[in-house]
C-alpha positions, 0 to 999 in steps of 0.5 A: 810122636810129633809134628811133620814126622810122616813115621810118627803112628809107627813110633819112628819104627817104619820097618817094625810098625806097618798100615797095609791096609792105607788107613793111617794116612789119610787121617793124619791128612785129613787131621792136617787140613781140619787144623789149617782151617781150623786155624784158618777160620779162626783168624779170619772171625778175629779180623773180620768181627773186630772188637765183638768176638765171642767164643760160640764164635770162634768155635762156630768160625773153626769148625767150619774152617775145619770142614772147608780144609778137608772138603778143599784138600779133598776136592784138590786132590780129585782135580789132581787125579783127573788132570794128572794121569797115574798121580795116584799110583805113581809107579806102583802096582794097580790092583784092578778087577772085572767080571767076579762081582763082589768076589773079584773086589774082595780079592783085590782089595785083600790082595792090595792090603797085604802087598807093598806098593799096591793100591786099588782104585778105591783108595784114591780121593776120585774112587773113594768118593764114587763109593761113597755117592754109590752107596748113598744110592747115587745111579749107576749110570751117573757114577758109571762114566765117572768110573771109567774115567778114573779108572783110566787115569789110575791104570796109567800110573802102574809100574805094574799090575795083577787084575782079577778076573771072572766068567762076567768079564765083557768086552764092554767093561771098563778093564777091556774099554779104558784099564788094559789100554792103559796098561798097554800104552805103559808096556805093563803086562798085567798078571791075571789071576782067574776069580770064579 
């Protein structure tokens, strides 16, 4: 296993060695933007401190190298998805859901980990991270726009897509609002799978 090998966790066997459920590369990512800024602040404590380094230092200087690396990488990948309509699925199949509660989620998101090229809106840096806020207890009514937002911009990048849907589904829900027209505009024709 080594360097910029992007096969590298499946010992350079991708057909044998799968991550369906996505959790292999965003570490390898995170590992890569912890080490340039690691590396980076590193550098900037020699130059900066002159003669009087000491190791506390470069430490102290790494780790907050490392902390900026991934927050930046993070923070530039949500500009990405927000300026960027469909880059976080690029063709691939969206798995959406509306109206099943959490029943509806957890058919999505298994449904997502078992088949190729399909991805939730919670696997992206913007979905992620309004999990995050939403369960750090941020309000609904914050993360809601936000939501709607990013959900339009995920839905129109689907080559394809299969929605869950339940008896709660509305009118008003950010499926019928912003994910179908998108979908639409793509010439995508969702599958529905009925979720009670």
């Amino acid at each position: 296993m080594g360097g910029i090998n992007s096969y590298a966790y499946t010992h350079n066997r991708p057909t044998n060695l799968r991550d369906p459920s996505g959790e292999i590369a965003p570490a390898i990512v995170a590992v890569a933007l912890c080490a340039e800024g690691a590396a980076i602040g590193g550098y900037a404590y020699h130059t900066l401190s002159g003669r009087k380094t000491t190791f506390g230092g470069y430490v102290g200087s790494m780790a907050a190298g490392c902390a900026a690396g991934i927050f930046g990488g993070w923070a530039i990948g949500i500009a990405l998805e927000a300026m960027v309509p469909g880059i976080a699925l690029a063709g691939g199949e969206a798995v959406l859901w509306s109206g099943g509660g959490q029943a509806g989620a957890n058919a999505a998101a298994a449904y997502a980990s078992q088949t190729a090229g399909a991805a939730v809106i919670g696997e992206t840096f913007a979905g992620s991270t309004l999990n995050l806020a939403t369960s750090l207890g941020v309000s609904y009514s914050v993360t809601q726009p936000l939501w709607a937002y990013f959900s339009g911009m995920f839905a129109a990048g689907a080559g394809s897509a299969t929605v869950f849907l339940g008896p709660r589904v509305s009118q008003a829900s950010i499926y019928v609002t912003r994910e179908l027209p998108a979908l639409l505009n793509n010439g995508v024709i969702p599958w529905i799978v009925w979720v009670p």
